[in-house]
ZAMARGU-4260 file (C-alpha; in steps of 0.2 Angstrom, whole numbers, plus 5000, padded with zeros to 4 digits):
<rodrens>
0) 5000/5000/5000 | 5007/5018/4998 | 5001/5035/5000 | 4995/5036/4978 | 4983/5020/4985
5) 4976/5033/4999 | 4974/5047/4989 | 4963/5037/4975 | 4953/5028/4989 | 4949/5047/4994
10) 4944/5052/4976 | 4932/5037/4973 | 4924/5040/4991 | 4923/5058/4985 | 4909/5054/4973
15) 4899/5047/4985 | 4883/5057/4993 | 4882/5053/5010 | 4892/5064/5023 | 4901/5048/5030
20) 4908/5046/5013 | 4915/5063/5013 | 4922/5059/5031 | 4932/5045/5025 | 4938/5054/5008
25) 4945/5068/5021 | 4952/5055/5031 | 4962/5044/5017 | 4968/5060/5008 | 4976/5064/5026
30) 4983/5049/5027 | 4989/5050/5010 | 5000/5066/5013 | 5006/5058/5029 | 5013/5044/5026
35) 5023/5053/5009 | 5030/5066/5022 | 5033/5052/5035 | 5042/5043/5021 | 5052/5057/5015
40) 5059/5062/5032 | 5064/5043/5036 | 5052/5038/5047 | 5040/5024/5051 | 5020/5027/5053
45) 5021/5009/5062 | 5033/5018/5075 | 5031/5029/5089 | 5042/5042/5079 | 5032/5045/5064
50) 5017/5050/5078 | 5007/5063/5069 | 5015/5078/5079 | 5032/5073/5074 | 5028/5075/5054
55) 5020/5089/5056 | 5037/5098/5067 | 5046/5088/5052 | 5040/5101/5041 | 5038/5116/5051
60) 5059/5115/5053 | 5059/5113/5037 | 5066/5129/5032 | 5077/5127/5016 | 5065/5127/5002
65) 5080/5123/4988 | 5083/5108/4998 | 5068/5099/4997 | 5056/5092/4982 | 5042/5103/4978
70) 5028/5092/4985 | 5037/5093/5003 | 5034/5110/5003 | 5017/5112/4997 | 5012/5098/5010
75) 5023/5110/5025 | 5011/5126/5019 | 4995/5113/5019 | 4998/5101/5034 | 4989/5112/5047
80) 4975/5113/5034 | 4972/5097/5030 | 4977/5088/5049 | 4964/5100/5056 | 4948/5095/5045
85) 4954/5079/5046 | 4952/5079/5064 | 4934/5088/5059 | 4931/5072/5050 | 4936/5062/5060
90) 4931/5066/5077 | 4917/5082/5077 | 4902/5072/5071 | 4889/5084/5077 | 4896/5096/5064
95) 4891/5093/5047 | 4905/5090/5034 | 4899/5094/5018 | 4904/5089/4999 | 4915/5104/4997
100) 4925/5103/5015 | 4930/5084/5008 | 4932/5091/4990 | 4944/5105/4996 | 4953/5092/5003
105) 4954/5079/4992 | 4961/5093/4976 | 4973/5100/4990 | 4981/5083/4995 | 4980/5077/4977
110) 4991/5095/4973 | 5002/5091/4987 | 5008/5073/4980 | 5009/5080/4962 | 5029/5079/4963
</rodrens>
């Protein structure tokens, strides 16, 4: 499995009408971008030190933009973006979460992984 596998779950749960659909698009496109960062920094998701805090200091210290692929710094500028609605997907169920929320999503963590 790797994060391309996420990211296309996301898009075919995308098309979906039902809310919980969009709640699991927003979820797999998370995952998708995490595990690509966690990847690129070295670290394993199955480990303690690829915990989701750790990414996202990964790449706030990242500070060289020259030194790292384009896709690593598009996901640094989107993290907190998409780790947040994720965590509205995920977990605030008596907010709705609406086709656009997950679409938003989706097309930003699809831009991210376009190398």
């Amino acid at each position: 499995m790797s994060p391309d596998d996420f990211i296309k779950t996301a898009g075919e749960l995308i098309e979906d009408l039902e809310e919980r659909h969009h709640r699991a698009a927003v979820h797999a496109a998370y995952y998708s971008v995490y595990h690509f960062v966690a990847s690129h920094f070295g670290l394993d998701p199955a480990k303690y030190e690829a915990d989701h805090k750790s990414v996202r200091e990964k790449l706030k210290n990242e500070n060289n933009r020259s030194k790292v692929p384009p896709s690593v710094w598009r996901a640094k500028q989107h993290i907190m973006y998409i780790w947040n609605k994720r965590r509205h997907a995920d977990y605030d169920l008596s907010t709705p979460f609406t086709a656009d929320d997950a679409d938003q999503v989706v097309e930003t963590c699809k831009g991210i992984l376009r190398g």
